[in-house]
C-alpha positions in Angstrom: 120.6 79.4 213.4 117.8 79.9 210.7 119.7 82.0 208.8 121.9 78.6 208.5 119.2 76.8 207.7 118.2 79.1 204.4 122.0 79.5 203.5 121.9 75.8 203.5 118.8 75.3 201.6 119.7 77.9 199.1 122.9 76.6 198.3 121.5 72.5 197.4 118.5 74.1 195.7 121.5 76.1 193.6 123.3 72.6 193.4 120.4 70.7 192.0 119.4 73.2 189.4 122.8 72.9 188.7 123.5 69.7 188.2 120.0 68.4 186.9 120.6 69.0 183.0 123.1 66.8 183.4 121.5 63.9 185.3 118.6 64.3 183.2 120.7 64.7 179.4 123.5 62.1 180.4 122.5 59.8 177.7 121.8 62.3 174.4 120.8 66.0 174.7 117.5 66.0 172.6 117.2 67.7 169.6 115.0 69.9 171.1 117.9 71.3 173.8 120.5 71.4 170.5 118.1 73.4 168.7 117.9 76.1 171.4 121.3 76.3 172.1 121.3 77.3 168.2 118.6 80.1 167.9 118.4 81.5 171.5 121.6 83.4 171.4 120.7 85.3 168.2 117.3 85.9 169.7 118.7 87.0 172.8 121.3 89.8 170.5 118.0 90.8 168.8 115.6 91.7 172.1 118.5 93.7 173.5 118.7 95.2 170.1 115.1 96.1 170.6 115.6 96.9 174.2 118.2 99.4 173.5 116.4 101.2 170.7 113.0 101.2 172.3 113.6 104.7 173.4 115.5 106.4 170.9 113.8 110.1 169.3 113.6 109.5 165.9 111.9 113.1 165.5 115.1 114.4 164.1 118.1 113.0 162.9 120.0 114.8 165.5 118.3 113.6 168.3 119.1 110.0 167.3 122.5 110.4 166.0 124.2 109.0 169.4 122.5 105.9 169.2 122.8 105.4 165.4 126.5 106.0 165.0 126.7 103.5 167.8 124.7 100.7 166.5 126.5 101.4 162.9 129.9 101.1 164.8 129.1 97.7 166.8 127.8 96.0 164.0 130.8 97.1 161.3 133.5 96.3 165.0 131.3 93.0 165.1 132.0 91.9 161.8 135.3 92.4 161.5 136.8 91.5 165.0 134.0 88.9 165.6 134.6 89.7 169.2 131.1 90.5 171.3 133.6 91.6 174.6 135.5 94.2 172.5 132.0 95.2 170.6 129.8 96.0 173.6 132.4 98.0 176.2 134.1 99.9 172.5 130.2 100.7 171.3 129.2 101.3 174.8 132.1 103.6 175.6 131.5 105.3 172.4 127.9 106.1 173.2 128.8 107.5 176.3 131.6 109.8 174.5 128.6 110.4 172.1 125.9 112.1 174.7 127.9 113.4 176.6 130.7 115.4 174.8 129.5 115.4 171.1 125.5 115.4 171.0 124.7 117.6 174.7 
């Protein structure tokens, strides 16, 4: 019975989170909001840019070959299919080629 009880409470705490931008921005979303919705998702590309880099060797070029022909490739694939699906699984799949067939 209490694990009703949390499923329940879980589920309108999920609800109200949910729905409270909504109730709260029904009149005008501020400026504030817009301007986040603008920069967040190219702040967000660039910390997993950092993230993914963080612990690359850069003590040879060989040793950070992988990762560099697979950063070069998603960004070129980026800008010409402008397509972030078909960027990350093709970039990602080509990494994994990379280290583990090409660069051992």
């Amino acid at each position: 019975m209490n694990s009703y009880i949390l499923i329940a409470i879980m589920a309108i705490t999920t609800i109200a989170i949910r729905f409270a931008p909504f109730i709260l921005f029904s009149k005008k979303t501020p400026p504030f909001i817009l301007y986040l919705g603008s920069v967040l998702p190219y702040c967000t590309m660039a910390m997993l840019v950092v993230f993914c880099f963080r612990d690359t060797d850069t003590s040879s070029l060989y040793n950070c070959m992988p990762e560099l022909l697979a950063g070069i490739y998603a960004i070129l694939l980026q800008k010409w299919r402008h397509n972030s699906s078909l960027t990350i699984v093709s970039a990602t799949v080509l990494y994994m080629l990379l280290v583990q067939r090409v660069y051992r």
